[in-house]
PyMOL CGO cylinders between C-alpha atoms (Angstrom):
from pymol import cmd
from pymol.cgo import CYLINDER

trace = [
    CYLINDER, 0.00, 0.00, 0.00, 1.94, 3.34, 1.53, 0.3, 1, 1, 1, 1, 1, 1,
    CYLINDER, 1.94, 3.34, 1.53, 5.47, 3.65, 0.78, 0.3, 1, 1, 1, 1, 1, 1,
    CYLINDER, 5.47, 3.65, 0.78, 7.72, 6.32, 2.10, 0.3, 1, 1, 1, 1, 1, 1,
    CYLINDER, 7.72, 6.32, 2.10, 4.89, 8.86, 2.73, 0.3, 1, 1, 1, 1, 1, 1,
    CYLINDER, 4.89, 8.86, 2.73, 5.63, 11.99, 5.31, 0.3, 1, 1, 1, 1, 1, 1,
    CYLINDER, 5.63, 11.99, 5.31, 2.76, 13.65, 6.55, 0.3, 1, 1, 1, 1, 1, 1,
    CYLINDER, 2.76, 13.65, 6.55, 3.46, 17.16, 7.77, 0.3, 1, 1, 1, 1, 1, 1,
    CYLINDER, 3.46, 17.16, 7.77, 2.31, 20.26, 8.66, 0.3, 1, 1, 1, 1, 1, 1,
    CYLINDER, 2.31, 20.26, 8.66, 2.21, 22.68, 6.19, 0.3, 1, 1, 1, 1, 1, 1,
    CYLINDER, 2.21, 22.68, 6.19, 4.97, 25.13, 6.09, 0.3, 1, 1, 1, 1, 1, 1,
    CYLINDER, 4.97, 25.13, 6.09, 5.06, 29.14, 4.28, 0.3, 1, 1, 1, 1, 1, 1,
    CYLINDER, 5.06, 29.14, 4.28, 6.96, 27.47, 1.66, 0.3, 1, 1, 1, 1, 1, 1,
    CYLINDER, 6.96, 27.47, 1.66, 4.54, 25.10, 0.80, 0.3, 1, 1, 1, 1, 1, 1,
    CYLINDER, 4.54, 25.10, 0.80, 2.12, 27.84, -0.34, 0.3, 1, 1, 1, 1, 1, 1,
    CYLINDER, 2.12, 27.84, -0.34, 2.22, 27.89, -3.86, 0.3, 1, 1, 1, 1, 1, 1,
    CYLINDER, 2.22, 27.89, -3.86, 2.05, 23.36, -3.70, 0.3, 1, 1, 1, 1, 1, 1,
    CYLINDER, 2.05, 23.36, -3.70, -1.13, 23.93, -1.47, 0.3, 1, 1, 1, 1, 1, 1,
    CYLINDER, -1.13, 23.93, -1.47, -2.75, 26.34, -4.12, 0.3, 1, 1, 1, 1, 1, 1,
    CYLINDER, -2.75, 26.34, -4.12, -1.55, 23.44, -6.79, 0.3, 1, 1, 1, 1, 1, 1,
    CYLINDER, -1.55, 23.44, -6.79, -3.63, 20.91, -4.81, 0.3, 1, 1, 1, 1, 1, 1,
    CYLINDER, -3.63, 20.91, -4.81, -6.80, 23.12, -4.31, 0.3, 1, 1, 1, 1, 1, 1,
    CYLINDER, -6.80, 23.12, -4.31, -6.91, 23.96, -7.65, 0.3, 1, 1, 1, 1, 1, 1,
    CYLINDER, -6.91, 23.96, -7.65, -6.36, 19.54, -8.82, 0.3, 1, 1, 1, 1, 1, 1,
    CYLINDER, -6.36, 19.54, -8.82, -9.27, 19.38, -6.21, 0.3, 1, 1, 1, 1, 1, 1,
    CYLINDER, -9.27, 19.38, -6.21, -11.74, 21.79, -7.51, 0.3, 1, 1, 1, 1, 1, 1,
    CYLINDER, -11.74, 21.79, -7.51, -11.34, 20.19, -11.19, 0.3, 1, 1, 1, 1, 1, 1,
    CYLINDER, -11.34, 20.19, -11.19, -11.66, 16.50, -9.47, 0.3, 1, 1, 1, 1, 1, 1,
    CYLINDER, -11.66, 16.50, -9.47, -15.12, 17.67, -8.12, 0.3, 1, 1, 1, 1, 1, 1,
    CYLINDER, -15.12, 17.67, -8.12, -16.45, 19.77, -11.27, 0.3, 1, 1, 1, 1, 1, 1,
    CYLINDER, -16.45, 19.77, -11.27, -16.21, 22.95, -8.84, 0.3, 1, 1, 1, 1, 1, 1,
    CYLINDER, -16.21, 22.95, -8.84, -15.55, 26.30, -10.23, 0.3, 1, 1, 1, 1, 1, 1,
    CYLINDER, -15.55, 26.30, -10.23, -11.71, 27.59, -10.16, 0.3, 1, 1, 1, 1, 1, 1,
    CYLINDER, -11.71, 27.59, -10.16, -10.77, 28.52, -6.43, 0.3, 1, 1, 1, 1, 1, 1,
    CYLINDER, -10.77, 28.52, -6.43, -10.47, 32.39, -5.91, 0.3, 1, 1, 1, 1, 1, 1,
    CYLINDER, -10.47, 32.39, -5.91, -7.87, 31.89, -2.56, 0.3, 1, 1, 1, 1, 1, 1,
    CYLINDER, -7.87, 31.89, -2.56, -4.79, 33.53, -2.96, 0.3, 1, 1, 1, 1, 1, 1,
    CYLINDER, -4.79, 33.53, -2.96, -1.00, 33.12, -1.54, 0.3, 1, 1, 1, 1, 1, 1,
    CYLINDER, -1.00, 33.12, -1.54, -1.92, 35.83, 0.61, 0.3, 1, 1, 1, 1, 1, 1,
    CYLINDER, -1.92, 35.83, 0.61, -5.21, 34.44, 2.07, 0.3, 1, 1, 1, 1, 1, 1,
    CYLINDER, -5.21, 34.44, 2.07, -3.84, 31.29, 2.80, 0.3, 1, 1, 1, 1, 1, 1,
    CYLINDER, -3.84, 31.29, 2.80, -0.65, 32.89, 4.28, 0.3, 1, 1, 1, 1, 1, 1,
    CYLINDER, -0.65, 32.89, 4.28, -2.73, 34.67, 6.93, 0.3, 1, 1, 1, 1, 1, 1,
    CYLINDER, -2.73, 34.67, 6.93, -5.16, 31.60, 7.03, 0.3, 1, 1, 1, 1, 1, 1,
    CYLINDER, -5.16, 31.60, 7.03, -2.14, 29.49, 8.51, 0.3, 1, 1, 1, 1, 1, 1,
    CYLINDER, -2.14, 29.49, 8.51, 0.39, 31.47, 9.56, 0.3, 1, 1, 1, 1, 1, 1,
    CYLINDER, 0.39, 31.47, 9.56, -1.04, 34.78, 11.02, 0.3, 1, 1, 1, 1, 1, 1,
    CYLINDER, -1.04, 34.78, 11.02, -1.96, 36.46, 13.87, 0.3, 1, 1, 1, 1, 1, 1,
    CYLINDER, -1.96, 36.46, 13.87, -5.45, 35.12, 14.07, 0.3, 1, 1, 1, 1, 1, 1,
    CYLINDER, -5.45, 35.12, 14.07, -4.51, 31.41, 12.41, 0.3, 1, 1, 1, 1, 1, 1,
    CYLINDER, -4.51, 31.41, 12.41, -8.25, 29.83, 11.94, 0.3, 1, 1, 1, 1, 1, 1,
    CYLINDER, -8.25, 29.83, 11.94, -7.65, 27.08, 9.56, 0.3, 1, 1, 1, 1, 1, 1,
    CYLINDER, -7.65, 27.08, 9.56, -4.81, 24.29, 10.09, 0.3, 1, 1, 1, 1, 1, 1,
    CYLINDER, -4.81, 24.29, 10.09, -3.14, 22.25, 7.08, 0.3, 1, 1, 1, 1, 1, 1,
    CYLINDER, -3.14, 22.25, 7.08, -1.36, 19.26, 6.94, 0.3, 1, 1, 1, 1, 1, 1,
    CYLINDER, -1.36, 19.26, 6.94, 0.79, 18.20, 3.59, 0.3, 1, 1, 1, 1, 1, 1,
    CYLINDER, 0.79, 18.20, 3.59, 1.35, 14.66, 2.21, 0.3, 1, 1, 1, 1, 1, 1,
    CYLINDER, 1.35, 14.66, 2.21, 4.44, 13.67, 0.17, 0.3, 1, 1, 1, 1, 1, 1,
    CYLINDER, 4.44, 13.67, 0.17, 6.38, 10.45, -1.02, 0.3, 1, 1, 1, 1, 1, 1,
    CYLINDER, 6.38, 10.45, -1.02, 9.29, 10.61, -2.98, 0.3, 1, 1, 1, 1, 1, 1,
    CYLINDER, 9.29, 10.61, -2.98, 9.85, 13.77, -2.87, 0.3, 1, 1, 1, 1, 1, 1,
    CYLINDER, 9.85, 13.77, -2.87, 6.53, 14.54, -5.13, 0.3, 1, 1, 1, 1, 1, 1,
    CYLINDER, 6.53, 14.54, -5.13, 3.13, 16.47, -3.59, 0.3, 1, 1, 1, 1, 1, 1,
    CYLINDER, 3.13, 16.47, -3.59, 0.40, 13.83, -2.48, 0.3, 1, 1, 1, 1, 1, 1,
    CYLINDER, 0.40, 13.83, -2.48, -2.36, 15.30, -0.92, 0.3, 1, 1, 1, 1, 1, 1,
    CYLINDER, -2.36, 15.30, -0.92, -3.39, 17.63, 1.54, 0.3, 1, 1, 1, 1, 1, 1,
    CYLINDER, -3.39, 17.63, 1.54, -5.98, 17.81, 4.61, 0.3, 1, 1, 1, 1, 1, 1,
    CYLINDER, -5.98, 17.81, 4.61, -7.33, 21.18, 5.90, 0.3, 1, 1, 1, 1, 1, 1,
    CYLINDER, -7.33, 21.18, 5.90, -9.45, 21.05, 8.92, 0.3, 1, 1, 1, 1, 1, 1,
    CYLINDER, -9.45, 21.05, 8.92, -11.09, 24.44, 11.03, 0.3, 1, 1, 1, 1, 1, 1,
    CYLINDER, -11.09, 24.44, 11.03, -12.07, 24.12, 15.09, 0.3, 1, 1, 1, 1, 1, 1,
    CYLINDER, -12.07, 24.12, 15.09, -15.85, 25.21, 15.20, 0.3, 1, 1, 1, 1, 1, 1,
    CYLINDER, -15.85, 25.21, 15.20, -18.50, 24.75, 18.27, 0.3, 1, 1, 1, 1, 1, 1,
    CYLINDER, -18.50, 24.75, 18.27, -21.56, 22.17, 17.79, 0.3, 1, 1, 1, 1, 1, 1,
    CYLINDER, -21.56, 22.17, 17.79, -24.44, 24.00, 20.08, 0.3, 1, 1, 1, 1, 1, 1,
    CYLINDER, -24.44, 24.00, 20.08, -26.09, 20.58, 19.80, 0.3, 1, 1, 1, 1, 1, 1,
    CYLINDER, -26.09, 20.58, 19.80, -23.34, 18.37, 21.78, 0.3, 1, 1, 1, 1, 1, 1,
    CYLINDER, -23.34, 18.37, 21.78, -22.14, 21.63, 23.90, 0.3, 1, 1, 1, 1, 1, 1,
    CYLINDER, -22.14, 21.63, 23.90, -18.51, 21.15, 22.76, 0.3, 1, 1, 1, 1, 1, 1,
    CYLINDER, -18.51, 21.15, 22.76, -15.99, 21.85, 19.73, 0.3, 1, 1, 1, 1, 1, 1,
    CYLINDER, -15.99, 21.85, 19.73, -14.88, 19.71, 17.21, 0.3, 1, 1, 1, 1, 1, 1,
    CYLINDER, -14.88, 19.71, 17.21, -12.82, 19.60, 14.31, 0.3, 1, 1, 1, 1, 1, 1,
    CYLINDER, -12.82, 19.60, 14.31, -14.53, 20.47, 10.87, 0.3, 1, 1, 1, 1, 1, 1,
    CYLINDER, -14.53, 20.47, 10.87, -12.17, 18.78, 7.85, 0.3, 1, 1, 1, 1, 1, 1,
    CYLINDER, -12.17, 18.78, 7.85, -12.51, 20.87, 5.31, 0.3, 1, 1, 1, 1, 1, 1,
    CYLINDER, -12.51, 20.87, 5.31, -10.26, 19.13, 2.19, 0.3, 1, 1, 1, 1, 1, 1,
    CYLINDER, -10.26, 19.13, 2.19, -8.90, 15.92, 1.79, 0.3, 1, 1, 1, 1, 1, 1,
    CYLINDER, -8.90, 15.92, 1.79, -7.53, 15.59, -1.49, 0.3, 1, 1, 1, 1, 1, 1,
    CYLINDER, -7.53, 15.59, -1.49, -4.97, 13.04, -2.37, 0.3, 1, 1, 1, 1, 1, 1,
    CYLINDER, -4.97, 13.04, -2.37, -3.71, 13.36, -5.99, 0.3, 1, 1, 1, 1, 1, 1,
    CYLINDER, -3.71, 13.36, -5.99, -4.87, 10.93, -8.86, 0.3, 1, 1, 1, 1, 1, 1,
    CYLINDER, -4.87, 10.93, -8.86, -2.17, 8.74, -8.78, 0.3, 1, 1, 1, 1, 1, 1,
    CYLINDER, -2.17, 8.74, -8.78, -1.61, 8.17, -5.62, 0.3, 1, 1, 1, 1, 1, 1,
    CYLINDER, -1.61, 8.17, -5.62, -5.22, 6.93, -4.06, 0.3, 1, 1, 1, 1, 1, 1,
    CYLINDER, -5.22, 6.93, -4.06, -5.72, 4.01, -2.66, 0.3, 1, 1, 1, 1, 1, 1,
    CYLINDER, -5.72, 4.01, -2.66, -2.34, 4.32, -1.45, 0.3, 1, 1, 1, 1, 1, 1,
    CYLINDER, -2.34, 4.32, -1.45, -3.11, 4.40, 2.04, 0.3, 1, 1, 1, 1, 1, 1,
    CYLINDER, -3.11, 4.40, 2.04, -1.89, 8.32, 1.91, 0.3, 1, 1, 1, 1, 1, 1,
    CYLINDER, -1.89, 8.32, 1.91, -5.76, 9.70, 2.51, 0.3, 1, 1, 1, 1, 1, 1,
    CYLINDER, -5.76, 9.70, 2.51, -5.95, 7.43, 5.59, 0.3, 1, 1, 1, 1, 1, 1,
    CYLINDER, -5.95, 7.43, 5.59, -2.11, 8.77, 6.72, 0.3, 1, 1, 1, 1, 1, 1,
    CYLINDER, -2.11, 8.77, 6.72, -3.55, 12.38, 6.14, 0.3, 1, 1, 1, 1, 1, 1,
    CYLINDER, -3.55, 12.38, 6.14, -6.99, 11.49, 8.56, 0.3, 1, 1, 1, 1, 1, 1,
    CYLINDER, -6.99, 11.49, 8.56, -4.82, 9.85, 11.05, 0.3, 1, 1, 1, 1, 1, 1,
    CYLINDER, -4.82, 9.85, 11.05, -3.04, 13.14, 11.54, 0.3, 1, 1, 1, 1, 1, 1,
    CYLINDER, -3.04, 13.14, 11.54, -6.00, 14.93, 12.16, 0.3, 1, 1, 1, 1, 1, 1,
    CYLINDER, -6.00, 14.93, 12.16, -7.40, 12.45, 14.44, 0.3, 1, 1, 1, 1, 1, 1,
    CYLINDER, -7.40, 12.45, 14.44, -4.32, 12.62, 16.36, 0.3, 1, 1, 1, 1, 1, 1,
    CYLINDER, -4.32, 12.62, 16.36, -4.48, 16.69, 16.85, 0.3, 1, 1, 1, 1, 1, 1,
    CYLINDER, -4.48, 16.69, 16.85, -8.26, 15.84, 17.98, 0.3, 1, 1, 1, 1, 1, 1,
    CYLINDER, -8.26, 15.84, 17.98, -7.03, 13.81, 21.13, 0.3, 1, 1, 1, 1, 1, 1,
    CYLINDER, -7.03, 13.81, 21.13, -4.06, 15.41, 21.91, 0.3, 1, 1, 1, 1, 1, 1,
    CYLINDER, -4.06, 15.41, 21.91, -6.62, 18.69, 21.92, 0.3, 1, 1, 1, 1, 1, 1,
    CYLINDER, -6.62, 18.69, 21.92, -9.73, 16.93, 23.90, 0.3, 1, 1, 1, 1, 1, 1,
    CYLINDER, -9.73, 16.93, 23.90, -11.57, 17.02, 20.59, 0.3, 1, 1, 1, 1, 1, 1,
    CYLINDER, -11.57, 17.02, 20.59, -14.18, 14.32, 20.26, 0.3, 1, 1, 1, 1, 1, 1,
    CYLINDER, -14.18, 14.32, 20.26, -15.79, 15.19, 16.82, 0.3, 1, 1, 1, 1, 1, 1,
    CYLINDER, -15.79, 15.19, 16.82, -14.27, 15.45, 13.49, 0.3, 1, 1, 1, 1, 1, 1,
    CYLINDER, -14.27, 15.45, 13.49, -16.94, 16.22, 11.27, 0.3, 1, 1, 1, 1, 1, 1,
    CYLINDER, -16.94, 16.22, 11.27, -16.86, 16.77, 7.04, 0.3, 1, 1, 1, 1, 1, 1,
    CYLINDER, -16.86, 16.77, 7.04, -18.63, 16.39, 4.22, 0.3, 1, 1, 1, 1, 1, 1,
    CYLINDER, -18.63, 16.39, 4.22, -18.53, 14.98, 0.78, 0.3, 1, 1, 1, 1, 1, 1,
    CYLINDER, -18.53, 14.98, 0.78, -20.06, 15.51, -2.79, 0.3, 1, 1, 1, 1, 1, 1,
    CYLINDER, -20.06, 15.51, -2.79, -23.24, 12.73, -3.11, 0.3, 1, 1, 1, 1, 1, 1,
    CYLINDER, -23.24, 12.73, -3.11, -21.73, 11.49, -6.23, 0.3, 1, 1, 1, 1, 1, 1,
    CYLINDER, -21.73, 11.49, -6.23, -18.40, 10.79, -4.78, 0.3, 1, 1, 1, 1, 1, 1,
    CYLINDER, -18.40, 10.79, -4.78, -18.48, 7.04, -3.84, 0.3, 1, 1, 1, 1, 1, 1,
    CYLINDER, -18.48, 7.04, -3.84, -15.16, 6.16, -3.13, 0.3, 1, 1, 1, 1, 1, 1,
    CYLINDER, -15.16, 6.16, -3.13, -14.75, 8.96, -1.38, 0.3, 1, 1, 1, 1, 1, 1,
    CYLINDER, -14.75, 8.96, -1.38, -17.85, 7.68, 1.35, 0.3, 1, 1, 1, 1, 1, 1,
    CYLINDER, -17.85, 7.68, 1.35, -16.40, 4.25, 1.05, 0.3, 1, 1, 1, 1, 1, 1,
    CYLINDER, -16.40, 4.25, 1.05, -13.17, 5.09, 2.57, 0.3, 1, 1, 1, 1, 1, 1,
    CYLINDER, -13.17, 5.09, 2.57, -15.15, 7.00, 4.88, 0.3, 1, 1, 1, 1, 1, 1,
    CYLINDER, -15.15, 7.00, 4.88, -16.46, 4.37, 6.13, 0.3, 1, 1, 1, 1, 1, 1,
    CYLINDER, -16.46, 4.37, 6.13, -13.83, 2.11, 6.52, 0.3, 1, 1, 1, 1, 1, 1,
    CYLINDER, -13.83, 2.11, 6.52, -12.29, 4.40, 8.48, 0.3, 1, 1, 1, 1, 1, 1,
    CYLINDER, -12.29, 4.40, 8.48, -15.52, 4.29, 10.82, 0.3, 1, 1, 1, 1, 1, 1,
    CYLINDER, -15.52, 4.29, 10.82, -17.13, 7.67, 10.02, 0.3, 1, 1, 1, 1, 1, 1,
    CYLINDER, -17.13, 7.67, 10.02, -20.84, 6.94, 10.11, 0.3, 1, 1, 1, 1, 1, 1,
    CYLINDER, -20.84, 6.94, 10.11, -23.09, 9.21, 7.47, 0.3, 1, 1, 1, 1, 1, 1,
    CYLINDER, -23.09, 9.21, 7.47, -25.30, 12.12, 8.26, 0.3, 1, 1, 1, 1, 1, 1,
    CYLINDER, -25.30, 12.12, 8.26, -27.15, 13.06, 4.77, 0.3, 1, 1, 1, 1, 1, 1,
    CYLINDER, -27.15, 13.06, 4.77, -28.04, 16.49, 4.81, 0.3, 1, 1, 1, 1, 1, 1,
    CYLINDER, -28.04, 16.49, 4.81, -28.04, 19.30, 2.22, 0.3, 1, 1, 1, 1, 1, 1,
    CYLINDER, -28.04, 19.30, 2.22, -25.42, 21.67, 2.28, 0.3, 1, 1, 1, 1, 1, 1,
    CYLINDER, -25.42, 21.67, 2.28, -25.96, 25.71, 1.42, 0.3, 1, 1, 1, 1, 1, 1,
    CYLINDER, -25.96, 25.71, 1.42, -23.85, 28.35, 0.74, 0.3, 1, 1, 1, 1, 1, 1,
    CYLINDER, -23.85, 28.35, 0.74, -25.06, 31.99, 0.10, 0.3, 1, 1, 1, 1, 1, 1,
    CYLINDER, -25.06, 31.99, 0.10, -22.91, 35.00, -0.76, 0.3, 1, 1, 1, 1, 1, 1,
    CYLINDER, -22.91, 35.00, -0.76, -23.23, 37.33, 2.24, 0.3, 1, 1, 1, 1, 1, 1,
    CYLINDER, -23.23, 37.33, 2.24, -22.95, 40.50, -0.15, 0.3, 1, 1, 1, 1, 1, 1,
    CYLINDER, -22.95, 40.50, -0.15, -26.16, 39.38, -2.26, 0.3, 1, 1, 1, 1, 1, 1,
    CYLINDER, -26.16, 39.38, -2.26, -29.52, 40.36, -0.77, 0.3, 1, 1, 1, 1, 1, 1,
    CYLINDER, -29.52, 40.36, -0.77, -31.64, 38.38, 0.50, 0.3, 1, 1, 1, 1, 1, 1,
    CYLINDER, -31.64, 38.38, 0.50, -34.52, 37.05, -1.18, 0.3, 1, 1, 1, 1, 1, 1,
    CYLINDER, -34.52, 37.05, -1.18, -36.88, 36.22, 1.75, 0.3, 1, 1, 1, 1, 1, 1,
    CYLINDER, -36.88, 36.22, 1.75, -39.43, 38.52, 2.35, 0.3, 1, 1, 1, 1, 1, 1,
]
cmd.load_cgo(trace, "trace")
């Protein structure tokens, strides 16, 4: 399966690799071209105010994947947990065990942190994606996801 992989935290100089692997992602899912920018993602993980946490994945030298993961508050369970944002491991390297690597660092940060929850989500067409899911034990919530541009108005009445 995995051979030689390193996953890492993401350093500065990793910045323009990370854009590299956002931008493989958005085209794996049919999404429209990511807007983030060196800068945003600079500040993102490495500023004053750091709100979003990034680890890398790499074998032989070459970019493998990445995992991205925010700490958010569940007013249901009364505690935080860890939202994963991305996981993206490149083309040719799934099934590699390198997606599992990149969880297992997550989980890790989790309990070291008191976190109980890692929660995500996943496009409904992606089936390999919720079969390694649940091999890893996740268990599925379907719900609908929303996003609305803030600067729009409203349309409710």
């Amino acid at each position: 399966m995995m051979s030689n992989v390193e996953v890492r935290r993401a350093l500065p100089a990793d910045i323009a690799m990370l854009i590299t692997l956002i931008h493989e992602h958005a085209a794996f899912e049919s999404a429209p071209l990511p807007s983030v920018t060196a800068p945003q993602l600079m500040s993102a993980l490495f500023g004053d105010s750091v709100p979003l946490q990034c680890w890398i994945a790499q074998t032989g030298g070459e970019s493998a994947g990445y995992l991205t993961a925010t700490r958010d508050f569940s007013t249901w369970t009364g505690r935080p947990f860890l939202n994963m944002d991305c996981l993206y491991v490149a083309a040719h390297h799934r099934n590699t065990g390198i997606g599992a690597a990149l969880f297992e660092a997550l989980r890790h940060v989790a309990q070291q942190t008191g976190i109980v929850d890692i929660q995500w989500q996943t496009p409904h067409w992606n089936a390999d994606a919720a079969r390694f899911y649940r091999r890893l034990g996740a268990e599925e919530q379907i719900k609908r996801r929303f996003t609305f541009d803030a600067r729009r108005k409203s349309g409710a009445v």
